[in-house]
C-alpha positions in Angstrom: 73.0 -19.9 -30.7 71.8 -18.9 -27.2 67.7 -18.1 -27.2 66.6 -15.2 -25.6 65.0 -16.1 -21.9 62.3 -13.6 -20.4 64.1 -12.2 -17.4 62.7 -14.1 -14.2 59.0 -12.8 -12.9 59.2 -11.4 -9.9 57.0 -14.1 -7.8 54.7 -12.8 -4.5 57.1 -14.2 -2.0 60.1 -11.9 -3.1 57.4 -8.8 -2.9 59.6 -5.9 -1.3 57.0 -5.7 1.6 56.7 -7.1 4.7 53.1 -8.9 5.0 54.0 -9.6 9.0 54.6 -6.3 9.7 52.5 -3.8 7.4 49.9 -2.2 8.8 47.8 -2.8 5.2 45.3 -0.1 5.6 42.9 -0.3 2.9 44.8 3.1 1.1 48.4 1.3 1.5 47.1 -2.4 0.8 45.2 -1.0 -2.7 48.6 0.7 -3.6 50.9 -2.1 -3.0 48.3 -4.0 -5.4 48.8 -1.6 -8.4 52.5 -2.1 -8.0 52.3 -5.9 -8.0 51.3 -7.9 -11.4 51.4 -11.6 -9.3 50.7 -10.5 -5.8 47.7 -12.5 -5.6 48.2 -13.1 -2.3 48.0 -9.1 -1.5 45.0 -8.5 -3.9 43.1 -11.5 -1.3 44.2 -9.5 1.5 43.3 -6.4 0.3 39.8 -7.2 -0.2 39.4 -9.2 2.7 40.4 -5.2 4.4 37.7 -3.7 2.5 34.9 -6.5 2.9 35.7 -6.3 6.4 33.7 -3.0 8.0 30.9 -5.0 5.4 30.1 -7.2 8.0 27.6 -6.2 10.4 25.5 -4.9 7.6 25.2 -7.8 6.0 24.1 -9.6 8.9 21.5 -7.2 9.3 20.7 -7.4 6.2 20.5 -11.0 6.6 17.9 -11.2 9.3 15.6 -8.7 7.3 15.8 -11.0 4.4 14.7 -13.6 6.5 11.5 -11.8 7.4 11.1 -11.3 3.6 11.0 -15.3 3.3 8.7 -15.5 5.8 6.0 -13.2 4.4 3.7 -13.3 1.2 3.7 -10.2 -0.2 1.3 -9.7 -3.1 1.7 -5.9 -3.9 6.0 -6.6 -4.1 6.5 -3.8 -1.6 9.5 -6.0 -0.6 10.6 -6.4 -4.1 13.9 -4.2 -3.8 15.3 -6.6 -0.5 17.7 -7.7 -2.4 20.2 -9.7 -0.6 22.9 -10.2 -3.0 23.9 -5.7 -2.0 26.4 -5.0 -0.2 23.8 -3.7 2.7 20.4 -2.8 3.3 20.3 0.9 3.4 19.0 1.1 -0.4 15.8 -1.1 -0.1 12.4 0.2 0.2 11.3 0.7 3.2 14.2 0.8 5.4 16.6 3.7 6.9 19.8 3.7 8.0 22.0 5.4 10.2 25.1 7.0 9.2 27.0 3.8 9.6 24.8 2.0 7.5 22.6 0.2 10.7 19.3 -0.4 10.3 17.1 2.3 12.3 13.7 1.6 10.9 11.7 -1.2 9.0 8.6 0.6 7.8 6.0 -1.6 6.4 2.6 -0.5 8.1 -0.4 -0.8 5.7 1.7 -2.9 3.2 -1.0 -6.4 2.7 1.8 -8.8 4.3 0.9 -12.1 5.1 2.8 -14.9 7.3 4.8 -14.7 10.2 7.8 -12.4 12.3 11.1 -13.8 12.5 13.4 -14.7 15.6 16.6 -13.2 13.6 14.9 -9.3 13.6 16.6 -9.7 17.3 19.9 -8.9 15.4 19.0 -5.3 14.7 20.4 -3.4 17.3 20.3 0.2 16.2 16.9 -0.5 15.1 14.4 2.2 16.7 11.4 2.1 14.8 9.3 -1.2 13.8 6.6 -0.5 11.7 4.7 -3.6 10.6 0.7 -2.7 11.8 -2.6 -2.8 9.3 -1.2 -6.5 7.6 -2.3 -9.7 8.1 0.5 -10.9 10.2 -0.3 -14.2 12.3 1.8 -16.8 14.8 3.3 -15.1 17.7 5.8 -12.3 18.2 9.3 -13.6 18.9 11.4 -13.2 22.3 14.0 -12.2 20.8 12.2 -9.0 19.6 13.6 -8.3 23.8 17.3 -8.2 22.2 16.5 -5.0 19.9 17.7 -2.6 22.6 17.4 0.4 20.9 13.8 0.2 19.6 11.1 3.7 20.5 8.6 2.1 18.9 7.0 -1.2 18.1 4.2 -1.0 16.1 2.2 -4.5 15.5 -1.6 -3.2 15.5 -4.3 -4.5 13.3 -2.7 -7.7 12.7 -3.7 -11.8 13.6 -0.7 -12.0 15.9 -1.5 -14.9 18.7 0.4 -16.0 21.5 1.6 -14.0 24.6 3.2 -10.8 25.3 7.0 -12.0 25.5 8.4 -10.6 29.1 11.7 -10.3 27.3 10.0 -6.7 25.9 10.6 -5.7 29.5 14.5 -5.3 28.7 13.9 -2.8 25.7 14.9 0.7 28.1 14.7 3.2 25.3 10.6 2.2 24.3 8.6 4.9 24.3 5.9 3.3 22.2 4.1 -0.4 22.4 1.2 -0.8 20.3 -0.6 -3.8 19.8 -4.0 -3.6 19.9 -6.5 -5.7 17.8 -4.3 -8.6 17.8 -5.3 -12.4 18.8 -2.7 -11.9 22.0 -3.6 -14.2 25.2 -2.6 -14.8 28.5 -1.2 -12.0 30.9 0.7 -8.3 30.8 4.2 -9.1 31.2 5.3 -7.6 34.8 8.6 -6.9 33.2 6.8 -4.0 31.1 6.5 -2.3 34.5 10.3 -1.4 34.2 10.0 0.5 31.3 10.4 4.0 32.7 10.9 5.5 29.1 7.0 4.2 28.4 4.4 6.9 27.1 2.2 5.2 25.2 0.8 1.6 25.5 -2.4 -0.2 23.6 -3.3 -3.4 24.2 -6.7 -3.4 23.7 -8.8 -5.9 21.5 -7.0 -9.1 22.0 -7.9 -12.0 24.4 -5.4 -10.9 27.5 -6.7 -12.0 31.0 -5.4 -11.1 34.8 -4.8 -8.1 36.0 -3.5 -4.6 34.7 -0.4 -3.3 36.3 -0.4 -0.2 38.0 2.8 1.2 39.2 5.6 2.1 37.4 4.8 4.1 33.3 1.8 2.3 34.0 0.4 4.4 36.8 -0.9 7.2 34.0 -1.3 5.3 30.6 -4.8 4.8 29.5 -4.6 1.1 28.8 -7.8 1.7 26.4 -9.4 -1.7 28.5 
């Protein structure tokens, strides 16, 4: 007697699709997965589309975790930075933009201890950086130069030491640098001279020496000496 064989499965390679030449848009890709039981190699591909646009927010998401690292944080205000999400734009404390970019980081007031991180360069819609009234020491990172869409940097009432970077000089869009009552040393950056957007600049209480610039968003700022 002849036993009954289970008709052939229909394996990914004889899929009636062409993986060269489809588009896969997230919509088509999802649908082509419904349809197949063994396309394993279209349900990879499918969420490798939708992980995809993922990207950039995690990285941002990334450097803010780093900061958390960095910091002790007593009251948990940075309990909710979890980095395991998808993106930041739920944790405490930080906005987003409508494409889920970081626009603000606001932890003013928040009992933070420890030190800023080199990889808060990364966020590059970020406008707003609120970290004054902690206990923040070491120095304030060049890189800070890279976040090119920053208004405002707020790092007053801290222990911060070092210099001023001159990288600040590229940020074209800041309207606010405060960072008074800090441990800062050495000179004003010349490079801050170029910062025709300018309104508002403290520098006052720390341990900067040489002279104070002039010209340029300078000319009318009270410098608070």
């Amino acid at each position: 007697s002849h036993s009954h064989r289970n008709p052939p499965r229909r394996s990914a390679e004889t899929l009636p699709i062409d993986l060269a030449s489809e588009s896969l848009r997230c919509g088509r890709a999802m649908a082509v997965v419904a349809d197949v039981a063994a396309g394993n190699l279209v349900v990879v591909l499918a969420m490798a589309l939708l992980l995809a646009p993922l990207v950039s927010s995690n990285s941002e998401g990334d450097a803010l975790y780093a900061l958390r690292k960095s910091l002790s944080d007593p009251d948990d205000v940075l309990q909710s930075w979890d980095p395991t999400l998808v993106n930041p734009c739920t944790w405490f404390h930080i906005t987003c933009n409508q494409d889920n970019r970081v626009t603000r980081v606001d932890l003013g007031n928040s009992n933070l201890s420890g030190h800023l991180v080199p990889e808060l360069g990364r966020l590059e819609h970020l406008q707003y950086l609120e970290l004054y009234k902690n206990n923040i020491q070491g120095t304030i990172p060049s890189e800070f130069g890279n976040l090119k869409s920053l208004i405002s940097l707020d790092l007053y009432n801290n222990n911060i030491s070092g210099v001023i970077p001159p990288t600040l000089g590229k940020l074209k869009s800041l309207v606010f640098l405060r960072l008074n009552d800090n441990r800062l040393t050495g000179q004003i950056p010349r490079e801050l001279v170029k910062i025709s957007s300018l309104k508002v600049v403290d520098i006052s209480y720390n341990d900067l020496c040489g002279t104070i610039p002039t010209t340029g968003p300078f000319e009318h700022i009270p410098l608070n000496k």
